[in-house]
Wavefront OBJ file of the C-alpha trace (Angstrom):
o trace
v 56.322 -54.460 -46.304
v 59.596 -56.717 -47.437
v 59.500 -60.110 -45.979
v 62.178 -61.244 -43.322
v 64.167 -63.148 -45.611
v 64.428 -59.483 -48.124
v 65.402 -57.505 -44.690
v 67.731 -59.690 -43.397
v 69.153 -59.901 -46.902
v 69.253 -55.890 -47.112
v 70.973 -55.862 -43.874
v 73.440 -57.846 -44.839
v 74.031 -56.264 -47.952
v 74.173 -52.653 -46.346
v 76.727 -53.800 -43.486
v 79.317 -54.791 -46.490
v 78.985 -51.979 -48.562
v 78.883 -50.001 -45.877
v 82.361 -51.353 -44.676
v 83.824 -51.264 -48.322
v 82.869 -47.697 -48.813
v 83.719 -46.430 -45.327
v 87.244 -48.347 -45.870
v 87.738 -46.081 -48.493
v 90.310 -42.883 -48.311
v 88.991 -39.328 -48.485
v 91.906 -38.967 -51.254
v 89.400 -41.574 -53.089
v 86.188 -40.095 -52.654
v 87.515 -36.646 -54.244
v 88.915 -38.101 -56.782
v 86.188 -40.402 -57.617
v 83.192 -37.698 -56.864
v 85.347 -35.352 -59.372
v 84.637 -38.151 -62.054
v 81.042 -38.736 -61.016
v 80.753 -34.903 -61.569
v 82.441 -34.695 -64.871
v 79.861 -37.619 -66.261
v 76.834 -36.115 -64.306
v 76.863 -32.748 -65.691
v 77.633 -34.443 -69.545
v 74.216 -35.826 -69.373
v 71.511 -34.423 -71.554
v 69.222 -34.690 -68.356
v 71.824 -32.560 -66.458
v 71.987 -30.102 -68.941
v 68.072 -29.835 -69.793
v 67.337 -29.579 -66.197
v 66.553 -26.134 -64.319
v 65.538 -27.331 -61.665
v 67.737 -30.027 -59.535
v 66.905 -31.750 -56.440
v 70.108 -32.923 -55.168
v 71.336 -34.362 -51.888
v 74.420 -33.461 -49.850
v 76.939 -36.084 -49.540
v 77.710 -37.397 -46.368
v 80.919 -39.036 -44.939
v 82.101 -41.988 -47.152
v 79.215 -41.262 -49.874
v 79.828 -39.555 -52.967
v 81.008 -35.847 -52.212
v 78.198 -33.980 -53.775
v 78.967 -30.351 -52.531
v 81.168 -29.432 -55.776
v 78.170 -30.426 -58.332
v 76.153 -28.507 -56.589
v 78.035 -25.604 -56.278
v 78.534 -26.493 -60.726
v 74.972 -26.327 -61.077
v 74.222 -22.655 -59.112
v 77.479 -21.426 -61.310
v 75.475 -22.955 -64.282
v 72.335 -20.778 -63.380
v 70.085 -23.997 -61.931
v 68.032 -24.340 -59.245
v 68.813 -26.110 -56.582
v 67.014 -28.072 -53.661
v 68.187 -30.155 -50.820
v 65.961 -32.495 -48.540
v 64.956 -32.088 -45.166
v 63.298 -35.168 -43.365
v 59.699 -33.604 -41.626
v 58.502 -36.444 -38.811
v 59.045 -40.008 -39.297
v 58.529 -41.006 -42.918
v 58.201 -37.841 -45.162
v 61.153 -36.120 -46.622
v 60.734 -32.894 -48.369
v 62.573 -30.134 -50.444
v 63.692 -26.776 -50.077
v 65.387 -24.141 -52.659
v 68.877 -23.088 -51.656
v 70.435 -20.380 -53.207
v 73.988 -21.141 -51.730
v 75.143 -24.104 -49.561
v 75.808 -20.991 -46.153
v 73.008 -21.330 -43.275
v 72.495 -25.392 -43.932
v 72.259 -27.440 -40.149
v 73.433 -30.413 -39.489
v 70.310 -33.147 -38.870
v 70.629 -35.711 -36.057
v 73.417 -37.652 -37.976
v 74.952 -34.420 -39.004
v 73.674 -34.323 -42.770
v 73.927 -31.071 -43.603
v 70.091 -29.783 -44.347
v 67.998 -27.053 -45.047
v 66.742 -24.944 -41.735
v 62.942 -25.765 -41.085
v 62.295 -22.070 -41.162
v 63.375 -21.856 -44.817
v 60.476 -22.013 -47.993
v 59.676 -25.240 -48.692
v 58.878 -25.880 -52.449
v 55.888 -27.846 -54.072
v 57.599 -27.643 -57.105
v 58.905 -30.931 -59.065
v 62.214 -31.625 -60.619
v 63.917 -31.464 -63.736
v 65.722 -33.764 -62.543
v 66.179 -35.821 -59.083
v 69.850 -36.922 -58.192
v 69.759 -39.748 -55.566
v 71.819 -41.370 -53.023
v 71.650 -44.986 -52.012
v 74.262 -47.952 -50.654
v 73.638 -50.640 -53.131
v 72.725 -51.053 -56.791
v 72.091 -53.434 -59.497
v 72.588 -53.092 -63.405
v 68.868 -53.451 -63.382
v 68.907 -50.263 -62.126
v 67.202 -51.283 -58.604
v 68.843 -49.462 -55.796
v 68.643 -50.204 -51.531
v 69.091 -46.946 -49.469
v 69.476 -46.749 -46.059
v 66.311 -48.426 -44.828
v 63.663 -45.597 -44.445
v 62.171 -45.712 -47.343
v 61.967 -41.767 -47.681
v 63.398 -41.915 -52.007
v 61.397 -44.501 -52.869
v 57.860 -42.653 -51.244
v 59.031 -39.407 -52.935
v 59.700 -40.916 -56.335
v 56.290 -42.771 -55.966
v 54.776 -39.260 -54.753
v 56.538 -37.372 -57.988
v 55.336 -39.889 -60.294
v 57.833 -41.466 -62.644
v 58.107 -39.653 -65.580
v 60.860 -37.231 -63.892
v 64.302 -38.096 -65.083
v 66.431 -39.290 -61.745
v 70.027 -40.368 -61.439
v 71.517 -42.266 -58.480
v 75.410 -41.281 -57.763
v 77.552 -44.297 -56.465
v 81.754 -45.616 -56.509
v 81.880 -48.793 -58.626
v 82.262 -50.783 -55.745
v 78.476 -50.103 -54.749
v 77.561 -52.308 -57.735
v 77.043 -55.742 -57.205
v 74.799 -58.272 -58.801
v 71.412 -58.150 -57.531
v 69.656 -55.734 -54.960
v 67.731 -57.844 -52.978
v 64.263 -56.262 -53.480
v 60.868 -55.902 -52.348
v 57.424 -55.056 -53.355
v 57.921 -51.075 -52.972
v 61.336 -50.786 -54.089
v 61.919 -48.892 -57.554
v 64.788 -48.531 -59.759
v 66.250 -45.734 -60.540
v 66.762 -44.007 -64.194
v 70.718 -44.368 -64.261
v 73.423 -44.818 -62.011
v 76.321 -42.532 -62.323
v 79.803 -43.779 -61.264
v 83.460 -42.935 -61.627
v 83.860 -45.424 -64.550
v 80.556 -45.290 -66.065
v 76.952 -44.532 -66.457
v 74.189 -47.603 -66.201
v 70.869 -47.170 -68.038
v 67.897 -48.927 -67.449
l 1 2 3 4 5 6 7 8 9 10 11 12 13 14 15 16 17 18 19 20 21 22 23 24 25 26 27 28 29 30 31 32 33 34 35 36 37 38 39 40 41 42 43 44 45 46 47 48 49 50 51 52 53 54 55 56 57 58 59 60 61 62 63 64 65 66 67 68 69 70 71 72 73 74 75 76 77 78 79 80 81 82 83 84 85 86 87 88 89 90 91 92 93 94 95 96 97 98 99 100 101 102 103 104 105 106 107 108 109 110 111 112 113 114 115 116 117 118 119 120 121 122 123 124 125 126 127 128 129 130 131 132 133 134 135 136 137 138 139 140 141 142 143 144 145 146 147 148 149 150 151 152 153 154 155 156 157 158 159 160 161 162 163 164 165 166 167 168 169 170 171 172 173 174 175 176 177 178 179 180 181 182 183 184 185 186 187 188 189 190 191 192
């Protein structure tokens, strides 16, 4: 479990970016999630990859519903989270983005009554709020990316999707956290 001092410093970290992102206007997240996009599906991993577990962008995050709709065009698999109990998030196979339900915070997600898939990844695409150039990224707060990367084992390519201005210098980090593969932006691609 992080320390006090690494929580506090998360917290902080999370409120600004938070703020910066949200600040941002919709006009900006298009534009900028088109050129995430365009450099996603350029990447060897993307195009090697028949199987992608994605996640749906949510209000001032990266806009994620037009790469996935690229990757069904493209003939790829495609699987979207949906968080079971407390701290276990797992993935279903969705053939189009109709009959997906709002969650609690009104994520769009896979219906409960849908298949859920033991399969692994080609390749895992990732959302977060902060990152480093080490690669190290803080999500939310709940853990659930890190414990499914952990539960995958680490060998499956991953990329996290942010806007430039989720980089900053260092991720405050604790004993569980785990960087990511790459981080895909509008103005470039980091590789750890």
């Amino acid at each position: 479990m992080d320390s006090e001092y690494i929580r506090a410093q998360k917290k902080a970290l999370r409120k600004r970016i938070l703020e910066m992102r949200d600040a941002q206007t919709k006009e900006d997240i298009i534009g900028h999630s088109l050129m995430i996009e365009e450099r996603l599906t350029g990447l060897e991993e993307w195009k090697n990859a028949e199987k992608i577990f994605f996640f749906y962008g949510y209000a001032s995050e990266v806009s994620t519903e037009g790469m996935m709709i690229h990757a069904l065009a493209e003939g790829k698999r495609l699987f979207l989270p949906r968080v079971m109990g407390v701290e276990k998030m797992s993935f279903f196979e969705v053939k189009n983005l109709k009959g997906l339900i709002p969650d609690r915070h009104g994520i769009l997600e896979p219906p409960e009554s849908w298949d859920k898939t033991s399969e692994e990844p080609d390749l895992l695409i990732i959302p977060g709020v902060a990152f480093d150039r080490s690669c190290y990224r803080m999500g939310y707060g709940r853990g659930y990316y890190d414990r499914f990367i952990s539960s995958i084992g680490h060998d499956i390519p991953n990329a996290a999707l942010a806007f430039e201005l989720q980089i900053v210098d260092s991720v405050p980090r604790g004993e569980y956290d785990l960087p990511v593969d790459m981080i895909v932006t509008e103005k470039e691609i980091i590789e750890r």
